[in-house]
C-alpha positions, 0 to 999 in steps of 0.5 A, a space after each residue: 751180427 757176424 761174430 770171429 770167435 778166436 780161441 786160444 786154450 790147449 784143453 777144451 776140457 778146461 773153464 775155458 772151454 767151456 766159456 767157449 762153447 757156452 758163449 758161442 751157443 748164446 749168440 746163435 741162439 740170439 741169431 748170430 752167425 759165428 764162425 771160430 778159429 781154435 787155434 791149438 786144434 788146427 795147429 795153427 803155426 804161430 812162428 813167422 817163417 819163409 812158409 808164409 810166402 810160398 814161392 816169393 824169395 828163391 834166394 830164402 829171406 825172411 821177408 817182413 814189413 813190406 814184403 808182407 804188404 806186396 805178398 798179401 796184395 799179390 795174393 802171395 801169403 800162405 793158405 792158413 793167413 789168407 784163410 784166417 785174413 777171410 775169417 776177419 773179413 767176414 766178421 763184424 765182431 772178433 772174440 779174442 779167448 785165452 788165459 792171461 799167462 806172463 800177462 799176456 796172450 799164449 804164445 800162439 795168438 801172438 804169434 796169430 797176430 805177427 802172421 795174421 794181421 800184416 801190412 797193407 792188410 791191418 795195418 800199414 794202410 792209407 787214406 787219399 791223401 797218403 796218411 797212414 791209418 791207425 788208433 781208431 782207423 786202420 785196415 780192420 776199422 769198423 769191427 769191434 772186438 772184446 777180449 775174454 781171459 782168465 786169470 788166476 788172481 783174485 780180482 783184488 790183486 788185479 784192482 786198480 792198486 793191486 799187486 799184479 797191476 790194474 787189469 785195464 793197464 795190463 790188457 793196454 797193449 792188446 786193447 790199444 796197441 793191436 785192436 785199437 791200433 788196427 781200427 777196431 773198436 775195444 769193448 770191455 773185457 771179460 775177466 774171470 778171476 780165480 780161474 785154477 780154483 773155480 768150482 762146479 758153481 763158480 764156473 756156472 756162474 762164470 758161464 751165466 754171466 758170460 751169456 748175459 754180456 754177451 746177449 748186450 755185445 751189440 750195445 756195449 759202450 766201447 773202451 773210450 781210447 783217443 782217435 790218433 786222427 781226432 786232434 788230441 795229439 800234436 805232431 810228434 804224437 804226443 798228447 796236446 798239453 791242455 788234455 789230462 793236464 799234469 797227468 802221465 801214463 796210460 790213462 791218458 789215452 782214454 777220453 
């Protein structure tokens, strides 16, 4: 298995870190091949500028949406994208690593995703017969990714009716919206709870259990979310009546 390990943390020092390279170290020692962007150690530019299409507008617009498709079928996109677009490429697994802050990912994945995954490469794709591609096909279908976080929080606040929201509805957008919506398929996430007060001993243990999800990471059961293409939703995009009847929310989009 080829595994992208994207790692979105500025201390290497920190619990995150060192999940990072216990996690990388299992899978080769299982025989994995993995390749990884630390995005805070190459500087990696979160911000979508006119840089990312070197040569393309004389005139300086920022060019987004289909401009994106033309410069990456061209071959026109900047050299970090088509670099990290090469490392998607090659994986069949992607690893997103990062501490949840504001309930969601640093600024600089978010910003990986806005310069990285573009039209016409993870989305914006098309079958035969003109359909565009998405929630559970896209330009990045038959790749599984699994995110691994951090937070704060004990695990109660996060439950299903804890203060700070269920965790499974706080990471909706990522799974659903970018990972799923691409046509990779999520698996479960991998949650480290009380992050800022974990010991010598909670963070072995973090550690250890980490290794051993990891050591299953090619027969997880994936997140059960529904195929926009399966025929569970009507023409508008909209769940069909006699599926999760009565029921409204987020949920609903998992079979």
């Amino acid at each position: 298995m080829k595994t992208l390990w994207i790692f979105a943390h500025p201390e290497s020092r920190s619990l995150n870190g060192m999940l990072r390279t216990a996690g990388i170290a299992a899978l080769r020692a299982g025989g994995h091949q993995v390749r990884e962007s630390d995005l805070y150690a190459m500087g990696f530019d979160p911000v979508v500028g006119h840089g990312d299409f070197p040569g393309r507008d004389p005139g300086g617009r920022l060019l987004v949406g289909a401009a994106q498709e033309e410069a990456y079928t061209t071959g026109r996109l900047a050299a970090d994208i088509r670099a990290e677009q090469e490392k998607l490429a090659w994986a069949d697994t992607v690893v997103f690593h990062f501490p949840l802050w504001w309930f969601g990912p640093p600024a600089i994945l978010k910003g990986w995703f806005d310069r990285v995954l573009v039209q016409g490469f993870a989305f914006g794709v098309r079958d035969a017969e003109g359909r565009t591609r998405r929630y559970g096909d896209g330009g990045l279908a038959g790749k599984r990714a699994m995110v691994v976080t951090s937070v704060g929080a004990r695990a109660s606040g996060f439950g299903p009716r804890g203060i700070h929201g269920f965790i499974e509805e706080v990471l909706f957008p990522l799974h659903h919206g970018t990972i799923w919506y691409t046509g990779m398929t999520a698996l479960p996430p991998f949650v480290v709870h009380g992050a800022d007060r974990a010991g010598e001993q909670e963070a072995a243990g973090h550690r250890a259990a980490l290794c051993a999800r990891l050591h299953r990471l090619e027969t997880l059961e994936p997140l059960p979310f529904r195929h926009e293409a399966g025929g569970d939703y009507d023409a508008d995009l909209v769940l069909r009546d006699h599926l999760a009847p009565g029921r409204t929310g987020l949920a609903v989009h998992s079979a």
